[in-house]
C-alpha positions as MATLAB code, in Angstrom:
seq = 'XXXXXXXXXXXXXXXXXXXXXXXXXXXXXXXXXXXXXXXXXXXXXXXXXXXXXXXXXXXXXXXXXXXXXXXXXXXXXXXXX';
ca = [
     -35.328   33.865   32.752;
     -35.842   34.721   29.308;
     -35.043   33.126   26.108;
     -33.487   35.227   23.530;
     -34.262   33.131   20.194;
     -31.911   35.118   18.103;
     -29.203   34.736   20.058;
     -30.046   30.933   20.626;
     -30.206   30.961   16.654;
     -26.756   32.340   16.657;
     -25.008   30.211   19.362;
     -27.107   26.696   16.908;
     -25.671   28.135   13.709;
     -22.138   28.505   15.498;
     -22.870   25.325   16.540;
     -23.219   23.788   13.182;
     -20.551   25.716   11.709;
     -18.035   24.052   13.566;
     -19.583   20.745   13.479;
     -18.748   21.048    9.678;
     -15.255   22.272   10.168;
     -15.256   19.348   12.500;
     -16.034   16.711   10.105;
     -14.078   18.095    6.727;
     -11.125   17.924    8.805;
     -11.786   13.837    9.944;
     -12.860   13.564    6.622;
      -9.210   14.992    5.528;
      -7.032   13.256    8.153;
      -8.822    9.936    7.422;
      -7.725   10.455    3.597;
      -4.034   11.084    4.519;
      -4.054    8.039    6.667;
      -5.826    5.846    3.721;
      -2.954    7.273    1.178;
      -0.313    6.458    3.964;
      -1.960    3.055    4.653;
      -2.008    2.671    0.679;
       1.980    3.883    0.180;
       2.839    1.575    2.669;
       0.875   -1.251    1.262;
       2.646   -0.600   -2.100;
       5.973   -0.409   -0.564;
       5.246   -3.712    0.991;
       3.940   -5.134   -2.407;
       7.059   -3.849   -4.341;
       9.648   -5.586   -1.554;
       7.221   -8.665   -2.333;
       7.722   -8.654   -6.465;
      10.912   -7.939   -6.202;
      11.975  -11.081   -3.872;
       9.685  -12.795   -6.693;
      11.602  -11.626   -9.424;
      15.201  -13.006   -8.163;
      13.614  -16.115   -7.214;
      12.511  -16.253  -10.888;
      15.873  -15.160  -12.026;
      17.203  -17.776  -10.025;
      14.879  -20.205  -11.533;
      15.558  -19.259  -14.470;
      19.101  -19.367  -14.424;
      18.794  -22.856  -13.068;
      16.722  -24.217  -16.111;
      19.216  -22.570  -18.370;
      21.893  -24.636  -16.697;
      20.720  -27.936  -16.565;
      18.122  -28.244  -19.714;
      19.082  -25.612  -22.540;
      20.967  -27.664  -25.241;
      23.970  -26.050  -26.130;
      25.012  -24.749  -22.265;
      28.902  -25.728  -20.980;
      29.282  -29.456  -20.053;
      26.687  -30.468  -17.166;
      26.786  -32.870  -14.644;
      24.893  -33.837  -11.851;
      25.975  -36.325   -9.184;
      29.046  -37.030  -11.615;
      26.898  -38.125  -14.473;
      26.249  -36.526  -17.768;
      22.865  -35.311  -18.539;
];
């Protein structure tokens, strides 16, 4: 049996060829994974600030209520403050 070593060259570069293809197209479907990871990570973040931001409000409303001077008549277990 004989070796043809231009054809063997061939069938290597082939070879390599798709190897490449192989590996920009990982390279590619890991990247849309790592933006979906990263959209979902923001969407998660964004649900996060905003539960922040009514608890604030709420805070805020709260401190309004019972400290500002100047607010409506406040009491609190039926005594003035």
């Amino acid at each position: 049996m004989k070796i043809d070593i231009a054809k063997l060259s061939l069938v290597q570069n082939v070879i390599k060829a798709y190897e490449q293809i192989r590996d920009e197209e990982v390279d590619h479907l890991q990247q849309m994974v790592d933006n979906i990871k990263l959209e979902q990570w923001r969407a998660g973040a964004q649900q996060f600030i905003t539960e922040a931001k009514k608890v604030s409000s709420g805070f805020r409303a709260q401190y309004t209520f019972l400290f500002l001077p100047g607010s409506a008549q406040r009491t609190y277990f039926g005594a003035s403050l």
